[in-house]
N, C-alpha and C positions, 0 to 999 in steps of 0.2 A: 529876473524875468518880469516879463510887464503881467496888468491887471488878464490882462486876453488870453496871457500865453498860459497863467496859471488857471484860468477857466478854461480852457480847452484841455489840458493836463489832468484837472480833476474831475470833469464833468459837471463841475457847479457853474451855475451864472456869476456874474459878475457884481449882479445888483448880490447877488446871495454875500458874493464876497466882501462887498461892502457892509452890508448887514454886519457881518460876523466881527470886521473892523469894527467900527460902530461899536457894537457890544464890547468889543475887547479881548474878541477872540484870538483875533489878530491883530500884529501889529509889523504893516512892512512898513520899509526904508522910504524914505522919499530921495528924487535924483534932483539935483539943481533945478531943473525947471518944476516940480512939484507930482513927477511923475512915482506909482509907487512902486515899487522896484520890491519883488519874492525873493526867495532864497529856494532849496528844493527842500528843504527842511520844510515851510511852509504846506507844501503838496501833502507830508504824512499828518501835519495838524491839521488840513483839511479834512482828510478821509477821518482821523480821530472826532473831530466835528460833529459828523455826519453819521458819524456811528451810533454817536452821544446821544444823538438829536431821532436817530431811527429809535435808540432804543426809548423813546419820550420821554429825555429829560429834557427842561429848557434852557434858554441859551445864561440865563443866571444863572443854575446850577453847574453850567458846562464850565463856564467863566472860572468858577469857584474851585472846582477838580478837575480843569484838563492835565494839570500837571501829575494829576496820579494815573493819565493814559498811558499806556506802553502798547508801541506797533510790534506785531510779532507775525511771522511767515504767517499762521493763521490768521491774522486779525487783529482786531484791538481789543487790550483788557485792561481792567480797572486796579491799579492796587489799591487796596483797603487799608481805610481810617475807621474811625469812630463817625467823625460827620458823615461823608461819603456812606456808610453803612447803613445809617439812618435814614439819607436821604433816598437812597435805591430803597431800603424795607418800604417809606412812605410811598414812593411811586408804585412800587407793586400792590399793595394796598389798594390803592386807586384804581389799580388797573383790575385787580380780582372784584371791587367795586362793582367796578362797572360791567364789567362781563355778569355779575350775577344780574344787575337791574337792565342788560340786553335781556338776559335768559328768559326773566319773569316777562320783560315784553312780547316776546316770540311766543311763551305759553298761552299767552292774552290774546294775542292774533290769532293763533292756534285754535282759540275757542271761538273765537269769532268769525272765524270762517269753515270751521269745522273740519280743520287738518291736522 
């Protein structure tokens, strides 16, 4: 399948697709004239992509462990390494981070408007 047929199939843009090429997320066929040519395999490393990507990892860390995604009727999940383990602990991290430095700013506004 062409670049269009697999963004319409997944729901991503095509600049996205390219991106993700780019990066080295993907890697389709090229056809004699330089056209890139999907497989449907393709379509599940997308949606693994994009899972990766909601759950805010980046597209270097997605590079580094898409191979540990597995698509399953529910979804996609991760098998666990040592790295991979690390790198999800560090991202949550982050993310409890920053929810706490949202919170302390909402109590600041809070007093400042007297709500």
């Amino acid at each position: 399948m062409l670049i269009g047929d697999l963004s319409r199939r997944t729901g991503v843009s095509t600049r996205a697709l390219r991106h993700y090429e780019d990066q080295g997320l993907l890697r389709p066929e090229r056809d004699t004239s330089g056209y890139r040519r999907y497989d449907e395999h393709d379509i599940t490393r997308v949606a693994q992509i994009r899972t990766m990507l909601a759950a805010g990892m980046n597209t270097a860390a997605i590079c580094r462990f898409l191979d540990c995604a597995r698509s399953e009727e529910d979804g996609v999940r991760l098998e666990m390494c040592p790295d991979l383990r690390a790198q999800l602990d560090a991202l949550q991290e982050r993310l409890e981070s920053e929810s706490r430095r949202i919170r302390v700013t909402q109590e600041r506004l809070g007093a400042l408007t007297g709500c």
